[in-house]
TORKOL-4160 file (C-alpha; in steps of 0.2 Angstrom, whole numbers, padded with zeros to 4 digits, m for minus):
172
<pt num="1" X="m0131" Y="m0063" Z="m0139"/>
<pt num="2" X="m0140" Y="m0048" Z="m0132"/>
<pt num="3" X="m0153" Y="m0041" Z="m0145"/>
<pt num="4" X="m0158" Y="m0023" Z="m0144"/>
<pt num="5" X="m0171" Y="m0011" Z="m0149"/>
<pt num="6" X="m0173" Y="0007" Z="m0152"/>
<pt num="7" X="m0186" Y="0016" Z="m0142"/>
<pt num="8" X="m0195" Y="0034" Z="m0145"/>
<pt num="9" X="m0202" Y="0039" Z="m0128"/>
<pt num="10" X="m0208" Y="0057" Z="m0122"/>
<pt num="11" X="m0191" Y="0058" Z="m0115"/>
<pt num="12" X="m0183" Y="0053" Z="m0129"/>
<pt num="13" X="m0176" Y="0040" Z="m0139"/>
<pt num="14" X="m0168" Y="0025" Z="m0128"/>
<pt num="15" X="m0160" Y="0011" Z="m0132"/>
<pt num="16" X="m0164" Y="m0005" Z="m0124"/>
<pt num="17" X="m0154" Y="m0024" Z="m0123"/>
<pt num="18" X="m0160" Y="m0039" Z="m0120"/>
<pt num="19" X="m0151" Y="m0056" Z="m0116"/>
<pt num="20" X="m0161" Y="m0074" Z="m0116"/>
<pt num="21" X="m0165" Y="m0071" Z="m0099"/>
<pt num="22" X="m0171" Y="m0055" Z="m0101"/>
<pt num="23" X="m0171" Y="m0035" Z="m0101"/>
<pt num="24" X="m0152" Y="m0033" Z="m0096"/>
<pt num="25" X="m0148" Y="m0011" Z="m0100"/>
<pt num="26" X="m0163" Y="0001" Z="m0107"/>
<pt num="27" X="m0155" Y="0019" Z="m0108"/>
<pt num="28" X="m0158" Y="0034" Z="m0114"/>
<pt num="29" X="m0148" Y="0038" Z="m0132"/>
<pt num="30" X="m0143" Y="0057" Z="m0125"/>
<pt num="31" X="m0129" Y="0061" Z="m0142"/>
<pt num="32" X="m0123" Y="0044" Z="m0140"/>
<pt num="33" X="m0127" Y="0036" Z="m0159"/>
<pt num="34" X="m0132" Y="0019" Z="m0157"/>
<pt num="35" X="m0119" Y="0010" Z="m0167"/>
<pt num="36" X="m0108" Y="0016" Z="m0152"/>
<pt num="37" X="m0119" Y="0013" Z="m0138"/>
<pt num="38" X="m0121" Y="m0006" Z="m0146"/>
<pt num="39" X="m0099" Y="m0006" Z="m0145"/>
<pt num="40" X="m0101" Y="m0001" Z="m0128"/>
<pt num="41" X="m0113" Y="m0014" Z="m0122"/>
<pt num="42" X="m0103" Y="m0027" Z="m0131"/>
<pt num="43" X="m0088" Y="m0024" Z="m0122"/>
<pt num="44" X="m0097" Y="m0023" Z="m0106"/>
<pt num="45" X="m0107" Y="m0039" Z="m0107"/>
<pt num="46" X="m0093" Y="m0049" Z="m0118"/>
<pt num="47" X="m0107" Y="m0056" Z="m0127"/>
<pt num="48" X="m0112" Y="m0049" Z="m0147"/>
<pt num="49" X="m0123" Y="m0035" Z="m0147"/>
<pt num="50" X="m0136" Y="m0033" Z="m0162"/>
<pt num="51" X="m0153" Y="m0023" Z="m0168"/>
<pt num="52" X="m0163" Y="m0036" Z="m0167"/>
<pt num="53" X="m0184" Y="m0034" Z="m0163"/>
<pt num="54" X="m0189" Y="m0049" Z="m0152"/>
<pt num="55" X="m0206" Y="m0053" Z="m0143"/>
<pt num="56" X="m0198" Y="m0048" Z="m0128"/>
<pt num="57" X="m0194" Y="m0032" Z="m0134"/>
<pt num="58" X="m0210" Y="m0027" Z="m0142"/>
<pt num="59" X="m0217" Y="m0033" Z="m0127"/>
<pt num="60" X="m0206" Y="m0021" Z="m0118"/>
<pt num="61" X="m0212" Y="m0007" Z="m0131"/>
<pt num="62" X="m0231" Y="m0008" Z="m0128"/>
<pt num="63" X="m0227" Y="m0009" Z="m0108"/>
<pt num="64" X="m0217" Y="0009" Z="m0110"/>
<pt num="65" X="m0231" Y="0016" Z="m0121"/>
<pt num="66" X="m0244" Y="0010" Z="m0108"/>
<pt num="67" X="m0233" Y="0019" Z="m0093"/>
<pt num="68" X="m0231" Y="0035" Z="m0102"/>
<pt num="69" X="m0249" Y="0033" Z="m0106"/>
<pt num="70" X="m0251" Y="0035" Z="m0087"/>
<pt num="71" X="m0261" Y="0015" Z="m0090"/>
<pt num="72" X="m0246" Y="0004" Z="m0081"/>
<pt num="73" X="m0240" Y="0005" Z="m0066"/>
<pt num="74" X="m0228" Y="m0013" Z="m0063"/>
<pt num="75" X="m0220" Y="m0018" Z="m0078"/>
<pt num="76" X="m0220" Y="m0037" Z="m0083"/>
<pt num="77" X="m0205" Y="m0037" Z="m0094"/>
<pt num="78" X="m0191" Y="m0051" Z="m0089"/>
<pt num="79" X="m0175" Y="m0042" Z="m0081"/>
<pt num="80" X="m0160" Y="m0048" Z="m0083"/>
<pt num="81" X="m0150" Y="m0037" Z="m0071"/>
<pt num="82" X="m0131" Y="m0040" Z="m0072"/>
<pt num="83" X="m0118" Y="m0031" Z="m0061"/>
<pt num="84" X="m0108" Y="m0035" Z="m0044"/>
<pt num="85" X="m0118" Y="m0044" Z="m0032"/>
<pt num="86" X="m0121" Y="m0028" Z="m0020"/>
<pt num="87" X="m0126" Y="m0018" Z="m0035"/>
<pt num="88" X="m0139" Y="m0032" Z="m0039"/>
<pt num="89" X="m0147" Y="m0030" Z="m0021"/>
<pt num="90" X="m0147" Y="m0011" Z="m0023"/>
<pt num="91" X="m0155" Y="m0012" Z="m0040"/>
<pt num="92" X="m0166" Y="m0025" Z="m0034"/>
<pt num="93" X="m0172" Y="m0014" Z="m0019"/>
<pt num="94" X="m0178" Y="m0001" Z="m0032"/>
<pt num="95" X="m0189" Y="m0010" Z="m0038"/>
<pt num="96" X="m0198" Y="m0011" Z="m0019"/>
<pt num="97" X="m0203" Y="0007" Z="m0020"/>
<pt num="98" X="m0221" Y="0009" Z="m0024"/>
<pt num="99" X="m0228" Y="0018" Z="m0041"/>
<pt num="100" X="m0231" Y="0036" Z="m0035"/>
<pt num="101" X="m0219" Y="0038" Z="m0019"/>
<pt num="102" X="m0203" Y="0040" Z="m0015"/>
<pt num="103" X="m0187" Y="0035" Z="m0004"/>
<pt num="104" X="m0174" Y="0045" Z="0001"/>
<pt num="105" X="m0156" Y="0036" Z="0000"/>
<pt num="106" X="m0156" Y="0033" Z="0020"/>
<pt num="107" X="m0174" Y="0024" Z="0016"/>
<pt num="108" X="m0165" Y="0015" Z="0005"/>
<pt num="109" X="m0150" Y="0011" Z="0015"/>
<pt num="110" X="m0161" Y="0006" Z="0029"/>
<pt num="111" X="m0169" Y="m0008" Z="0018"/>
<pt num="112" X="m0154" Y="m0014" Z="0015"/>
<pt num="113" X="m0150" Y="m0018" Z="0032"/>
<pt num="114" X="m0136" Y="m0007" Z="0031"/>
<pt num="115" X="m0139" Y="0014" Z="0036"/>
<pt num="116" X="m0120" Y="0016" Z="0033"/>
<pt num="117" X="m0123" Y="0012" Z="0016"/>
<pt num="118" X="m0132" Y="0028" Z="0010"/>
<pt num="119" X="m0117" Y="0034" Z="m0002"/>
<pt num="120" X="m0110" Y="0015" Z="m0009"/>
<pt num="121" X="m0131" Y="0014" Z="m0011"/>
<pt num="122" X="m0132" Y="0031" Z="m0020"/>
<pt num="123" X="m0118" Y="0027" Z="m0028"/>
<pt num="124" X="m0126" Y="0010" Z="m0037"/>
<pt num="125" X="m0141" Y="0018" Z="m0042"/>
<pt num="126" X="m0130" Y="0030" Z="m0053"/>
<pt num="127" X="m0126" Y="0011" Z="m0062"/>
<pt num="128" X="m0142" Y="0006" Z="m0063"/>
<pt num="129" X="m0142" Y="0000" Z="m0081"/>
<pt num="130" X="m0162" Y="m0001" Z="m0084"/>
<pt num="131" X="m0169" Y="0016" Z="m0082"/>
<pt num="132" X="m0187" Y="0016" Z="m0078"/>
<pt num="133" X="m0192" Y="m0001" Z="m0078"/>
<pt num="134" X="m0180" Y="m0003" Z="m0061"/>
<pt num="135" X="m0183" Y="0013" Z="m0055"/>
<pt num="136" X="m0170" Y="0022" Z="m0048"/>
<pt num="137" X="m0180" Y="0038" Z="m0051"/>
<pt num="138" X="m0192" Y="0036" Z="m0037"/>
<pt num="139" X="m0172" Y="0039" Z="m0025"/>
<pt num="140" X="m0173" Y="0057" Z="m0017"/>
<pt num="141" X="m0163" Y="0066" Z="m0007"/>
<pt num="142" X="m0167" Y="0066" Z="0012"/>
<pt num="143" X="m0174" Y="0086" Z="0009"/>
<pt num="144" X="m0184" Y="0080" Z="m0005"/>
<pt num="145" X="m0173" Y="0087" Z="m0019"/>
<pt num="146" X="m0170" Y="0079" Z="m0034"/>
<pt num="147" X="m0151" Y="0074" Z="m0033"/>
<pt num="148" X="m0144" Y="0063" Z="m0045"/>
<pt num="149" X="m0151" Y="0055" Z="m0062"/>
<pt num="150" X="m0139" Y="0048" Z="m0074"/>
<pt num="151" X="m0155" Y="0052" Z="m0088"/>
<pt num="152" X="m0152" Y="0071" Z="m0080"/>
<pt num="153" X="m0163" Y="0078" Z="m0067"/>
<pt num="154" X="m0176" Y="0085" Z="m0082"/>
<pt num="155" X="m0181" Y="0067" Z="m0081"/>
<pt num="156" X="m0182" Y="0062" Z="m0065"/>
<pt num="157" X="m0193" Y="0077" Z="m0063"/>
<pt num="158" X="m0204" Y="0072" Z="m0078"/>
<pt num="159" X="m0204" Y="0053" Z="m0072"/>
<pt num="160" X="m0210" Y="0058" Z="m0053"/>
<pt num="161" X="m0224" Y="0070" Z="m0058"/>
<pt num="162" X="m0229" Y="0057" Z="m0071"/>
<pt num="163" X="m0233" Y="0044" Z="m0058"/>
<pt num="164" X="m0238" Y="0058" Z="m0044"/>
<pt num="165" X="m0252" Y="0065" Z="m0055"/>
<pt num="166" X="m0257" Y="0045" Z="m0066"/>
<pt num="167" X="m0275" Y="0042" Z="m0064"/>
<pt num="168" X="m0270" Y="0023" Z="m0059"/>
<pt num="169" X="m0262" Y="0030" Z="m0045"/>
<pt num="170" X="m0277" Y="0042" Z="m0038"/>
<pt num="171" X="m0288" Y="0024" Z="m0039"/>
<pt num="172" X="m0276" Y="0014" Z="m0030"/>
């Protein structure tokens, strides 16, 4: 059974799952109601999908709150991540990249051990299923543009300046 809770976040309302294990999808709502996001998790994961507040959740609610605060810079929350076992290591590589910096896809590539792997990379990052938490933000292009960001690039742009300009960061 995967439990979920609604979020309210600067960015707007997200939407995040939660197996036993732990945080398994959190995304942004963007004109999806949630009754149909729920239907669509369930079928992804074959498992029941409910609204359901859990300590793991409100955990995971005073952690965003704290980020967006500019007071958090790793998060702590359980992750569950689910998904082929190269788009694991991808999603797993995200979560390398320092608060406050960047990699470019070829950065990213080459810590894979694979610098053919730019576009199968970029490609998995697009599937990331836990926005922020792994963060797949922090991915840029090799000319520092902002390419690709399935919360749209309004975000990414938010979520980089946020940790660019976060008073933990300037101390670290």
């Amino acid at each position: 059974m995967i439990s979920t809770q609604l979020y309210h976040t600067p960015l707007g309302d997200m939407l995040a799952g939660f197996s036993e294990k732990g945080l398994c999808f959190l995304e942004f709502l963007d004109n999806e109601p949630v009754e149909a996001m729920i239907l669509r998790f369930q079928k992804r994961f074959s498992e029941i999908v409910i609204l359901n507040k859990t300590v793991s959740s409100q955990n995971l609610e005073t952690e965003l709150k704290l980020y967006f605060e500019r007071k958090l810079i790793d998060f702590q929350v359980d992750i569950d991540l689910r998904g082929t076992e190269f788009q694991t290591h991808v999603w797993e590589s995200l979560r390398q990249i320092p608060y406050g910096k960047t990699w470019t896809y070829a950065q990213q590539a080459e810590y894979l051990g694979n610098l053919k792997a730019i576009r199968a990379s970029a490609s998995a990052n697009g599937k990331n299923p836990i926005a922020i938490v792994v963060p797949c933000h922090r991915v840029i292009g090799k000319n520092g543009s902002l390419t690709g960001y399935a919360g749209g690039l309004h975000r990414k742009a938010f979520l980089l300046n946020l940790e660019s300009n976060s008073a933990l960061f300037s101390e670290i």
